[in-house]
BATIFI-317265 format. One record per residue (C-alpha): x, y, z. Coordinates in steps of 0.2 Angstrom, whole numbers, plus 2048, in hexadecimal, padded with zeros to 3 digits. Example, Ala and Ser with C-alpha at 12.3 -4.5 7.8 and 13.67 -1.06 7.14 Angstrom:
REM BATIFI-317265
83E  7EA  827
844  7FB  824
REM end
This chain:
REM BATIFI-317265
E68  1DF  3F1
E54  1E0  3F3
E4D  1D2  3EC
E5A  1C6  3EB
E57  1B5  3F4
E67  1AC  3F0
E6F  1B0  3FF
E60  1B2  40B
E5B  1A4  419
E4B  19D  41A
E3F  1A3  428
E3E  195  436
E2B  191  438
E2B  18C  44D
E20  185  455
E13  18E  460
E14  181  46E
E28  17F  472
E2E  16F  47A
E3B  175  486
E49  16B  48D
E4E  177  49E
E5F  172  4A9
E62  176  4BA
E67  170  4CB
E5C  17E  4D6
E4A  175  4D4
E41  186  4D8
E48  18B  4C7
E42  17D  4BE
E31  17F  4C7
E31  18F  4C3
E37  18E  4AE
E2B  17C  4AF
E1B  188  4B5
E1F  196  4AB
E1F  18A  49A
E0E  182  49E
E06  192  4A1
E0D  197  490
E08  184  487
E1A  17F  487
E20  16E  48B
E2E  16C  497
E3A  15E  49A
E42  163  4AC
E52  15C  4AE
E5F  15F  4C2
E6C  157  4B9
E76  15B  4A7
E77  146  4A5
E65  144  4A5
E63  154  498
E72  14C  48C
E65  13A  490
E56  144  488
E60  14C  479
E68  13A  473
E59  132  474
E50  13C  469
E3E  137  46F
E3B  14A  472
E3D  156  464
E44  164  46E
E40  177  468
E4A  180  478
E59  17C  485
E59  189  494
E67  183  49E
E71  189  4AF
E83  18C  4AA
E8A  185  4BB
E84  174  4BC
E8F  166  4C5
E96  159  4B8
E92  162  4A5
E90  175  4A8
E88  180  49B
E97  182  494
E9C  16F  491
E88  16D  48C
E8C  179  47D
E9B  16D  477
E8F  160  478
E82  167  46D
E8E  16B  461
E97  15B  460
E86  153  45E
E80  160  452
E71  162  45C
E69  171  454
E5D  177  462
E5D  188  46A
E68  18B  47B
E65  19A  487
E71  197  495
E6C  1A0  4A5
E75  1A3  4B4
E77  1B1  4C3
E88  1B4  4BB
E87  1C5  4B2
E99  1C5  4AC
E9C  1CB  49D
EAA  1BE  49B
E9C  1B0  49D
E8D  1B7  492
E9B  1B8  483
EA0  1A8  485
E8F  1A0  485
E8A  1AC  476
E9D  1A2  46E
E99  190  471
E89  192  46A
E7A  19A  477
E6E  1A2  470
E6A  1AD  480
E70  1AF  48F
E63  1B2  49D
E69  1BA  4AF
E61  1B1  4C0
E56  1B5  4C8
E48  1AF  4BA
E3B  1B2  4C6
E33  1C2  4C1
E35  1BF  4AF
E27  1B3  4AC
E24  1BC  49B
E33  1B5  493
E2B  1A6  490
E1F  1AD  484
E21  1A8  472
E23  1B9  46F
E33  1BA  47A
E3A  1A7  475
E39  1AB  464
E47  1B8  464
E53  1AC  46B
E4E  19F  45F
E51  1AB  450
E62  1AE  453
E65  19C  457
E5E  196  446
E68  1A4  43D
E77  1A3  445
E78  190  442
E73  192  430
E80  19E  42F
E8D  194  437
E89  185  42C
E88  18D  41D
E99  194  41F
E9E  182  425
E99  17A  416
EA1  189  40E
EB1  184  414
EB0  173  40F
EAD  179  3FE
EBB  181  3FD
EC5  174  405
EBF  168  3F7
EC6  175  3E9
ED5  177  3EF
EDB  165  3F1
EE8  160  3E4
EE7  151  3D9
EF5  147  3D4
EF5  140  3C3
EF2  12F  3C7
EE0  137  3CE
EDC  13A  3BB
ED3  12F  3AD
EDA  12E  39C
ECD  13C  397
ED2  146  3A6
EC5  147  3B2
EC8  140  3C4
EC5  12E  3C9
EBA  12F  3D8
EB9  123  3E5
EA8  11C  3E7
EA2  125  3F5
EA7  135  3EF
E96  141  3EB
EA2  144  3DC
EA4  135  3D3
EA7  133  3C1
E98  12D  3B8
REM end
């Protein structure tokens, strides 16, 4: 329906200047990704090792905009990295890149929650570190979260209406008696 905002999401206003956290073991790569951000005004955290990266991300001293990460990586791959993010809801963009071009592998990615999945060499591609070119990614990020959550808290909602009561559960003018930390509580 034109016009209707009820069930539209709100635009993402990002930053023009991206604080990138990048993951990878070959140091030419992150040289390359570290260069490639400066020249575009973006910060960059380089990180050889996934422990380091998971370091920066529970610390929370850096408010991270982007994760580009190397899917084989010794200890956490890029996979595992995912189940990390979403364990600790850490809503942040992830393109996971790798010389893999398996179909098998960019769908998986894309399922645990990547954003984009960016084939090795990077070399020639300085360009998509543009804002123009990050932004893309982060778009779909922020609406496939907001689309996920939103069905999320959907369920729950209806998880909540469908729970039986049992009559004790009820006051004498038959509303329920809600525990205290209950968001429902009789007032």
């Amino acid at each position: 329906m034109a016009g209707s905002s009820s069930s539209s999401i709100d635009m993402p206003e990002f930053p023009s200047n991206f604080n990138v956290l990048a993951i990878d073991t070959d140091l030419r790569v992150l040289e390359f990704i570290d260069k490639s951000c400066n020249e575009n005004s973006h910060k960059v955290k380089i990180c050889s090792e996934s422990s380091s990266a998971v370091d920066f991300l529970l610390e929370k001293e850096i408010d991270f905009h982007l994760i580009i990460m190397e899917l084989h990586m010794p200890m956490m791959d890029g996979y595992e990295f995912l189940h990390f993010l979403d364990k600790e809801v850490i809503d942040v963009p992830f393109i996971m890149m790798s010389e893999d071009r398996t179909v098998l592998s960019q769908e998986k990615a894309f399922k645990l929650g990547a954003c984009d999945y960016w084939v090795k060499p990077l070399f020639e591609y300085k360009f998509l570190f543009e804002n123009k070119h990050l932004w893309s990614p982060m778009f779909r990020h922020h609406f496939h979260y907001r689309r996920i959550r939103k069905n999320i808290d959907s369920l729950e909602d209806d998880e909540i209406s469908e729970t039986s009561y049992n009559s004790s559960e009820f006051s004498s003018d038959g509303e329920v008696e809600a525990d205290d930390d209950s968001p429902h509580k009789k007032e």
